[in-house]
N, C-alpha and C positions, 0 to 999 in steps of 0.2 A: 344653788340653782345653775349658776353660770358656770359652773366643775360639770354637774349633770350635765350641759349641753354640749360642752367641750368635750366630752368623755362620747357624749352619743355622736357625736359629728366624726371623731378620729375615728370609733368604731365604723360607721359609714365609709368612710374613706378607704377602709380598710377591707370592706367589701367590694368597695366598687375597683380597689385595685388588685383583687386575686378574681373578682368578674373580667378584667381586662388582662390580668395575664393569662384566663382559660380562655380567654377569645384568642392572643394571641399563640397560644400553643397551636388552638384546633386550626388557627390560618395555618403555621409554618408544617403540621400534620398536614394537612390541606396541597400543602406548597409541593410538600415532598412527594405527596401520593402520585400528584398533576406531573412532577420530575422525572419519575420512574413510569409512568407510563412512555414520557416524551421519549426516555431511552430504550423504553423498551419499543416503541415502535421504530425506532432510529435500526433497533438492530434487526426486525423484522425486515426491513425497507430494502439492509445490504447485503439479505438473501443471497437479493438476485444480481450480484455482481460476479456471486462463485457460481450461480446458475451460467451467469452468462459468461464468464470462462471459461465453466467448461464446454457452452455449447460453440464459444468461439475458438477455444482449442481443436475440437473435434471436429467442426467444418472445415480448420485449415489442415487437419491431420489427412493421410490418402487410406483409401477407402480398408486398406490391410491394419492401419494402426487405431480405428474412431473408438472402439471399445477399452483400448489400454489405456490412451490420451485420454477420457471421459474417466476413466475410474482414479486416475490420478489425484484430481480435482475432489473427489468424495473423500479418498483416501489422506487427501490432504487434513481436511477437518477432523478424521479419525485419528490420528498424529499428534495434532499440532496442539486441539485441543486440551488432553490432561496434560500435554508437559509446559504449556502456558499456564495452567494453574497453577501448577506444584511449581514451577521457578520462574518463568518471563515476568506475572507480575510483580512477583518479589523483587524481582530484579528492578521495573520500573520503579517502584515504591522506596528502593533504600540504595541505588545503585544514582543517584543524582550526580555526585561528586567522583565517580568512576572507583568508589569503593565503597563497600556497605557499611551505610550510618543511617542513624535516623534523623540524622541534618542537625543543625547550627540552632540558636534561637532566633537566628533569621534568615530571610533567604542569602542575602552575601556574609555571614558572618558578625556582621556589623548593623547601626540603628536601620531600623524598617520595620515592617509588616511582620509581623510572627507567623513562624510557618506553620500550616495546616498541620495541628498536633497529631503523635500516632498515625500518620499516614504510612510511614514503612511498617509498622504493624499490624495495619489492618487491611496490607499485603499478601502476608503470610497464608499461605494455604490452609495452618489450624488455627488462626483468628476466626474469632467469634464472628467478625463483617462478610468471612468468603463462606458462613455455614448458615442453616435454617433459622436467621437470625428475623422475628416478624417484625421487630422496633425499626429494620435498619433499610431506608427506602432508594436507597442511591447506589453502596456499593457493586451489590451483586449484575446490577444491570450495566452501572461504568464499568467492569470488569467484562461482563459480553461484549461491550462495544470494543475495547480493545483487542477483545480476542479474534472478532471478525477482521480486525485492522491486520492479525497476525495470518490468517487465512491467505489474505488479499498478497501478503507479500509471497506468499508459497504459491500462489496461483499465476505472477507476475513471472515466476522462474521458470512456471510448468512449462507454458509456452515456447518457449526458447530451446527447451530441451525434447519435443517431444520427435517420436520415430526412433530413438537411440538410446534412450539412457534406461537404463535397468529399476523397474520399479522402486527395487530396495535402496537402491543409491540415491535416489528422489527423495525418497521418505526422510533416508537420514539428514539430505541438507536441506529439509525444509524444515525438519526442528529446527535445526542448526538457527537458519535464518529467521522462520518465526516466531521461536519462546526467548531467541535468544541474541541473536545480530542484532535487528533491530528495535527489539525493544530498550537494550543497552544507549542504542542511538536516542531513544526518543526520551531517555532517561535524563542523557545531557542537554539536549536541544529541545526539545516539544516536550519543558516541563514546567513551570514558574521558579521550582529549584535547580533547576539544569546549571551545572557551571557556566555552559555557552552561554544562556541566556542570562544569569546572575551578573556575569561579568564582561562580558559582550556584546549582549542586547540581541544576541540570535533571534530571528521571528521566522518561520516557516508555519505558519497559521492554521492551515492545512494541509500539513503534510507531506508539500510537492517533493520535497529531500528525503525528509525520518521515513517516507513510505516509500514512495517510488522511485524516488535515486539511489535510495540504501539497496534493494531490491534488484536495480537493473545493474549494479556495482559487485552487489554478488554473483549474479547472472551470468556476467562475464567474467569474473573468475574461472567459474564451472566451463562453460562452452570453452575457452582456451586449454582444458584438459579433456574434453570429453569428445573433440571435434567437430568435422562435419559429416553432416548425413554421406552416407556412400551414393557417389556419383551427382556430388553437389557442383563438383568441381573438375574441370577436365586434366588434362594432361598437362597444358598452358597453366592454367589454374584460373582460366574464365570461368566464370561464373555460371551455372544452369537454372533452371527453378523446375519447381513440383508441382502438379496442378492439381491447387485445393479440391478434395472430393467434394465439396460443399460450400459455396462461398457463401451461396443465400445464408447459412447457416452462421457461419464465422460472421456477418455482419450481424443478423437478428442476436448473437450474440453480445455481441460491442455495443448495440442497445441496449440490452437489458445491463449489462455495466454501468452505462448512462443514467438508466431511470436509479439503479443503485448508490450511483454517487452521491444524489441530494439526500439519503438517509446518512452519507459516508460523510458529507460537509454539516447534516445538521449534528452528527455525533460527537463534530468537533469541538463544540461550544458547549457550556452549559449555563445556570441561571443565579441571577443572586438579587436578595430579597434586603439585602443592608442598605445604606446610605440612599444609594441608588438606583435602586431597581432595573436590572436589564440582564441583558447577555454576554458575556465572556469569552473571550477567545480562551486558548491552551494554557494562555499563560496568565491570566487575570484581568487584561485587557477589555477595554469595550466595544463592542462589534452588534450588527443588529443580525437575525436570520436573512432580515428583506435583503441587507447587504450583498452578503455569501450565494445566497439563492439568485442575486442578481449578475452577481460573475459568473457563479458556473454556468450557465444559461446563456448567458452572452458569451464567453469563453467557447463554448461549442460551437456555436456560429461560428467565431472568430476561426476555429480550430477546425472545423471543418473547409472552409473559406480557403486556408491557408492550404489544408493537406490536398483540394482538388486542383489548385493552380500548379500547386510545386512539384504534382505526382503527372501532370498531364489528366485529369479526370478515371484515376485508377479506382474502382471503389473501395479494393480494402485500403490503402493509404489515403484516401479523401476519408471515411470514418475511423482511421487510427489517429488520423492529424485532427480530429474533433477528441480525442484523448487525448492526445500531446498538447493540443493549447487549455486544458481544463488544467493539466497538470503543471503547464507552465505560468501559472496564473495562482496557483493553490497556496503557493504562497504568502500574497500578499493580498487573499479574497478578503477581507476584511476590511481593508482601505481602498483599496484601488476603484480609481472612479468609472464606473463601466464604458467608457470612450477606452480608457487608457488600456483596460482590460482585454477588450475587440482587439486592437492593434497587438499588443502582447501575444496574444493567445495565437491568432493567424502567424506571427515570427517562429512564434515553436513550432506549432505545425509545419512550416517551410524547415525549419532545419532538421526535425526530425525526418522527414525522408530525404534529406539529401543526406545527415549523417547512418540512416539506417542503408542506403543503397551506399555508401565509403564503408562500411564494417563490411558488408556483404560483400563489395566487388574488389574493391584495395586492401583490407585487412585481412579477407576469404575467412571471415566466421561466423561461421551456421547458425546466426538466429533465425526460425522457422517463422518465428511472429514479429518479429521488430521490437521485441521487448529492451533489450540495451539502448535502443535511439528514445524511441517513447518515453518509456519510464523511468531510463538511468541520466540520458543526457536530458531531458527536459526538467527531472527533477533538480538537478543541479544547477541545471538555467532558470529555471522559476527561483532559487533561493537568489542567485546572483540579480537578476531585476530586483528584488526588494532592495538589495543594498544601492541600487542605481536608481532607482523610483521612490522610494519610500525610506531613504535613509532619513536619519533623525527621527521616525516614529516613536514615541514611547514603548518600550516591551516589558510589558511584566510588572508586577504589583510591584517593584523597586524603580521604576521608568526607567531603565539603562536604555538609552538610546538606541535603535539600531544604527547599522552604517555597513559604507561596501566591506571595510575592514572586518566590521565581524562576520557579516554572511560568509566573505573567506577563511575567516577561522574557521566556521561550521564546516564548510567544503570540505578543507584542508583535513579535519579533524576525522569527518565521515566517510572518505573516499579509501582510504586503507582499514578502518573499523570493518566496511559491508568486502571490499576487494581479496582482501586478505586472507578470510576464514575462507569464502567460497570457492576460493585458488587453492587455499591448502589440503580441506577437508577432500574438497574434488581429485588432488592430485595423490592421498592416500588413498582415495576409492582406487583409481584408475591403475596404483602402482601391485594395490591386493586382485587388479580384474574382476575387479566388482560396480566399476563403473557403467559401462556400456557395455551392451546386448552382443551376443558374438555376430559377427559378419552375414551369414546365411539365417540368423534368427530376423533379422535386421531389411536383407532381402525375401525372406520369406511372409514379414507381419508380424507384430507382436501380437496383435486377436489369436494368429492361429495360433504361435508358440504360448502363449500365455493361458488363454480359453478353449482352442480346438476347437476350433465353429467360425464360420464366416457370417457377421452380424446382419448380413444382405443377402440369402438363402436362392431368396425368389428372383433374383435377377440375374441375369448372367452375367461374371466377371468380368467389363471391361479392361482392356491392355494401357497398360500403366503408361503417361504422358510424360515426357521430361521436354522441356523449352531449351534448346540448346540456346548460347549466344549472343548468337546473332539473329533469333528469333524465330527458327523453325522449329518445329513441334515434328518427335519420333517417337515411337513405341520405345517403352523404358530399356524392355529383357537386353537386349547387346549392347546400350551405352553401360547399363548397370553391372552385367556380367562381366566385362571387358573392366569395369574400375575393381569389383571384388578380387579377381585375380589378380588384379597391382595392388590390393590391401593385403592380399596373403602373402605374396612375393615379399613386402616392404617387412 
């Protein structure tokens, strides 16, 4: 009798615990479906950050270039995207240690956390993760998010270059840059296996460095081969400007970037249902949305605040200095106490226009958008405040400390990684004259040489403005003529 009930009890038991691991499957089914939406609306969200480059490119482009500049930005996505499949993220996946492995049995080699098994193979372009897999609720949507990150960094170059440089020479270094610059970057540093971060303690949380430092590092590479726009600069080598066919434009622009970012910080994070339930920074770390979401929001204030004192109330650098303090804050969004964040975010914004008007007026190089001061110098200023702020934080499922010393290693490590390729690949276009537009294509509009059609039919061509100075404003035709004849001559 007492074997009978022994026997009916363990059977019981034996129900109720394959009843509770189908409840627990259909939760973490559950978990994952709830995951892949999250990512997938993350990537819907960062649309509109290439929306809003390109319309921010093309409001600051003059009224002969808005059609080349705009198609750039489309043309980007056309590019960048199959060669980010087939190599950047393979690259990211098995390129940790700056040579392809499928990593150690832990993340430093030694005792810890076992690394995310199969992750450099579920990589690979013909992995079963990157194909019509229905089981598999996570990869293919973490793989869009990166891939929008790879966009974001082609779109950060477009700018800088636009009015001169040769569609086809665009194209090729914005593979260059996003299947393949920096995703290598984000491989070491913005990985939980990244050697920087293994053995370092590297934290760049959000990106302010692996995206828009690596970016603005290559940027200028490029622009030191490519030059500056004819008649940017006089005889002296003062300084002139262009006046934006559309600034309404180029700001409504820089907002829609804005509202893009909080898809671009929540795609930083993702979720985990072990121990203890919450959210993850890059590196395995723990962080909340509310966090994140409470810096960048404050950091624009901050960043705005900053860009309308330091500019004199200019409005495109009062809302370019509301992206310099986002970016200079991105790295440490995860911790930083939002007082400390306001304050941070407003220093970026101040230095980026004063070092964007020093590349412009003492350096004489033609960034059209301020993309080198924004996004190259503030991402590298955002990683360097963590090491100043937020040293000692734990980073990474191994807690390797951060500190100033590593964020310098990262620096150090990234600032010739993004400079280097963009300096070089640029200076083989340039040496084949395959870089920039010929001289008269240049003064004439790429719309016309490119499309044969003026994209503004209906309205009568107004006479091209250039700012001399000392701050008069002249019809372009004889300052511009007068420099194209000293670019033939030269």
């Amino acid at each position: 009798m007492l074997a009978t009930i022994l026997a009916n009890i363990s059977l019981l038991a034996a129900a109720a615990e394959e009843d509770l691991q189908a409840i627990a499957d259909k939760l973490a089914m559950d978990s994952n479906v709830l995951l892949e939406q999250f990512y997938f609306f993350t990537v819907v969200i960062m649309w509109l950050i290439h929306a809003g480059f390109m319309a921010y490119e093309a409001g600051a482009a003059r009224r002969k270039n808005v059609m080349s500049t705009a198609m750039k930005n489309i043309l980007t996505i056309a590019v960048v995207t199959p060669t980010f499949y087939y190599a950047g993220w393979y690259v990211y996946g098995c390129f940790e240690q700056g040579f392809p492995t499928i990593g150690p049995d832990s993340l430093d080699g030694h005792a810890g956390p076992v690394q995310w098994p199969g992750f450099c193979g579920q990589t690979a372009p013909w992995a079963a993760e990157m194909g019509p897999n229905l089981q598999n609720h996570l990869n293919l949507v973490f793989f869009l998010a990166f891939l929008l990150f790879s966009w974001t960094t082609g779109s950060i170059m477009s700018g800088a270059l636009i009015e001169r440089v040769r569609l086809s020479a665009y194209l090729i270094l914005t593979v260059v840059l996003g299947s393949f610059v920096w995703i290598l970057d984000a491989a070491w540093g913005w990985s939980a296996g990244g050697w920087l971060t293994t053995r370092f303690g590297f934290h760049d949380a959000i990106a302010s460095l692996v995206v828009h430092g690596v970016a603005g590092a290559f940027t200028l590479g490029v622009l030191l081969n490519l030059g500056p726009r004819i008649g940017k600069y006089d005889i002296q080598g003062k300084a002139r400007s262009f006046r934006a066919h559309n600034t309404h434009m180029t700001l409504m622009g820089l907002m829609l970037i804005f509202t893009g970012f909080y898809g671009f910080y929540a795609a930083c994070l993702f979720i985990t249902s072990t121990t203890f339930p919450g959210w993850l920074n890059i590196y395995g770390s723990y962080t909340t949305l509310g966090a994140i979401a409470m810096v960048i929001t404050i950091g624009f204030a901050g960043g705005f605040t900053g860009g309308w004192f330091a500019s004199k109330g200019d409005p495109f650098w009062t809302l370019s200095g509301g992206l310099a303090g986002v970016i200079a804050v991105s790295a440490g969004a995860d911790v930083y106490h939002p007082a400390l964040a306001y304050l941070l975010s407003a220093s970026g914004a101040c230095l980026a226009v004063w070092v964007g008007g020093y590349i412009e007026r003492k350096l004489r190089i033609d960034d059209a958008v301020g993309a080198v001061a924004v996004h190259g110098f503030c991402g590298f200023y955002g990683v360097l405040l963590v090491g100043i702020f937020a040293g000692g934080y734990p980073t990474g499922l191994n807690n390797v400390e951060s500190s100033l010393g590593g964020q310098l290693m990262g620096m150090l490590a990234f600032l010739p990684l993004a400079f280097l390729p963009g300096y070089g690949v640029s200076w083989v276009l340039k040496k084949l004259n395959l870089l920039r537009v010929p001289p008269e294509v240049e003064l004439e509009g790429l719309d016309l040489a490119e499309f044969g059609q003026d994209f503004y039919p209906e309205f009568e061509r107004a006479p091209e403005t250039v700012v001399l100075p000392d701050g008069r404003e002249v019809e372009a035709g004889a300052v511009l003529l007068d420099d194209y004849h000293r670019t033939i001559r030269a």
